[in-house]
N, C-alpha and C positions, 0 to 999 in steps of 0.2 A: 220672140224676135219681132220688132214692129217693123225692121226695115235691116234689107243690105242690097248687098252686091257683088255680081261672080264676074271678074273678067280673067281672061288667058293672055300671057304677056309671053310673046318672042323676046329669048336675049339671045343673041349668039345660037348655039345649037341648041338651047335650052327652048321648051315652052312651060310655063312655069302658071301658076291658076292663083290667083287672089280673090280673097273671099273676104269681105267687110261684112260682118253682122252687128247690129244691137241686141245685147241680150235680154233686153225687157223691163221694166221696173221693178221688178224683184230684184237685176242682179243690174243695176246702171250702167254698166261699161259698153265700151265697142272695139269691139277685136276684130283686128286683121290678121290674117294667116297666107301666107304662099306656101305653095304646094308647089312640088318637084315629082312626080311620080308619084303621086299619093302622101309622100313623107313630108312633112312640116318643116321648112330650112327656114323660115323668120315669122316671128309673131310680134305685132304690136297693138298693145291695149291701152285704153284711155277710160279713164274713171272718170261719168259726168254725173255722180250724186249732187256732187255741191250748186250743180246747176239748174235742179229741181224745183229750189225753193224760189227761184229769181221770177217775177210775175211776165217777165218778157217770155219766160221758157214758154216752148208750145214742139209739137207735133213737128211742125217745118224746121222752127228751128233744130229742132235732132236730128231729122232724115239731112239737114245743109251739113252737120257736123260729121254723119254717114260717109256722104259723098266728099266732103274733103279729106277725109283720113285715107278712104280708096284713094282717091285719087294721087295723095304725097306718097304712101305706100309705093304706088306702081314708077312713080316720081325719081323716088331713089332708089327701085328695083333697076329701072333701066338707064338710071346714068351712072350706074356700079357703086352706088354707097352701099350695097349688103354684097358686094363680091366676097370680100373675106370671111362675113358671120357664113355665107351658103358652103360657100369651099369649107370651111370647117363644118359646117354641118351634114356635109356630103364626102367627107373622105371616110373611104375605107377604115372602121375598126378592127383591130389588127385582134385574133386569139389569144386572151391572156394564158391559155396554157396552151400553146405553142412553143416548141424549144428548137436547138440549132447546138448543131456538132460542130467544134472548130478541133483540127489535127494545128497543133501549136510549132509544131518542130514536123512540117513537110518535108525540109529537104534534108533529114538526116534520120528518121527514122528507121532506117535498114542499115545496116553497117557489119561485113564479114559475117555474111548468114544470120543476123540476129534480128528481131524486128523490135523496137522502145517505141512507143505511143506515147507521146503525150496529150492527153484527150480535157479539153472540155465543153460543159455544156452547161449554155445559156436561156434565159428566157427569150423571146423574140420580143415581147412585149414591151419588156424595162431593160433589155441588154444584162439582167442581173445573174447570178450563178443560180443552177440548179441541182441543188445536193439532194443527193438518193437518188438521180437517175442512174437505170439501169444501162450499161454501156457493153456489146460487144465487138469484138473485133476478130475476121478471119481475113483468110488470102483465098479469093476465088478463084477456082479453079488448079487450086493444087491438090498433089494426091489425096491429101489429109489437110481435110479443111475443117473439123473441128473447132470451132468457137474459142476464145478466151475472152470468159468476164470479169467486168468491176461493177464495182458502184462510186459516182462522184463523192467526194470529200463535201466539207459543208465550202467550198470555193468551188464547187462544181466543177473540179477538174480528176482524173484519174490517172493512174502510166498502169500498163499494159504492156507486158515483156514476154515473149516468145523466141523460140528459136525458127529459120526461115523454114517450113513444110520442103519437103518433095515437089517440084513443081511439074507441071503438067503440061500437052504440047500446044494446049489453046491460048485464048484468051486469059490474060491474068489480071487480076486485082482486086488492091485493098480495099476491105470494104469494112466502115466502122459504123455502125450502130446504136443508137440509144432512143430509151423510152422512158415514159411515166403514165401513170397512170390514164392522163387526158390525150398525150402526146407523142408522138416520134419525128425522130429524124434518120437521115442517112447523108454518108458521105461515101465519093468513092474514087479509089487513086490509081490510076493505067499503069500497069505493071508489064504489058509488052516489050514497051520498046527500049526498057531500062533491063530489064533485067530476062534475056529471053531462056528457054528449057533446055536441058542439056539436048543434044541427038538420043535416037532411041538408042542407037548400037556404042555410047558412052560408056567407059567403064565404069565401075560403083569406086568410092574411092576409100 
């Protein structure tokens, strides 16, 4: 490198580091990098091979060409020409195996002691179905809370039928479950204040 320049540039809450190098005549170019935390949110490079051969070229003139590239870098760093390449280069990458339970049919699910699930699961990723995840579904806190499983169909969805447990004088609720190998999730539905426990001294019927 025969020449650069490091300066730190305030935007907003951001302090954000610009770095202008030449990489030498082995490799002609001159790269500019901003840095955000260490992470690289914009680069621009300039190829001055063709400029070599010109008999004006010299030494100053490269280190002028240096400091003009710094300089329009930090130019349209801070009058928001790179707001949108940095927001994209700074948002969150979301888990491509990450998944997401949705219950399709909430408000009908339970009907004369009976419990239908319609269950499915998604990637979080793509919104797209995730078939062969493993799905269970119990009622918390009932006497016999025993599991029932599926596995999704290739539309990543399942149904899950049961009859309603014995319930218990606590807290209640649905609680439905799925995984894969990378991933899980959970959902889960208040079962108090819909549907509360008999009395202890109830008769059996």
């Amino acid at each position: 490198m025969s020449s650069g320049y490091n300066t730190d540039v305030r935007v907003g809450d951001h302090v954000f580091h610009v770095q202008t190098e030449d990489r030498g005549p082995s490799h002609p170019i001159i790269d500019t990098a901003i840095y955000l935390q260490g992470r690289v949110v914009h680069r621009h490079s300039t190829n001055y091979e063709h400029l070599t051969a010109l008999k004006e070229f010299s030494d100053d003139v490269l280190r002028k060409r240096v400091a003009e590239q710094h300089r329009y870098v930090m130019d349209e760093l801070r009058g928001g020409a790179l707001s949108a390449e940095i927001a994209l280069a700074t948002a969150p990458v979301p888990s491509v195996g990450a998944i997401q339970v949705r219950l399709l049919n909430p408000k009908s699910w339970l009907s004369a002691g009976h419990v239908s699930l319609d269950v499915e699961i998604r990637r979080r990723f793509d919104q797209q179905p995730q078939p062969g995840a493993q799905i269970e579904a119990l009622i918390e806190g009932a006497l016999r809370d025993g599991p029932c499983v599926a596995t999704a169909d290739p539309q990543g969805r399942a149904q899950i039928e049961f009859p309603l447990p014995p319930l218990g004088k606590g807290d209640l609720a649905l609680v439905i479950r799925a995984w894969t190998e990378a991933a899980k999730d959970e959902i889960r539905f208040s079962m108090r204040s819909r549907h509360a426990a008999p009395p202890a001294d109830a008769p059996e019927s």
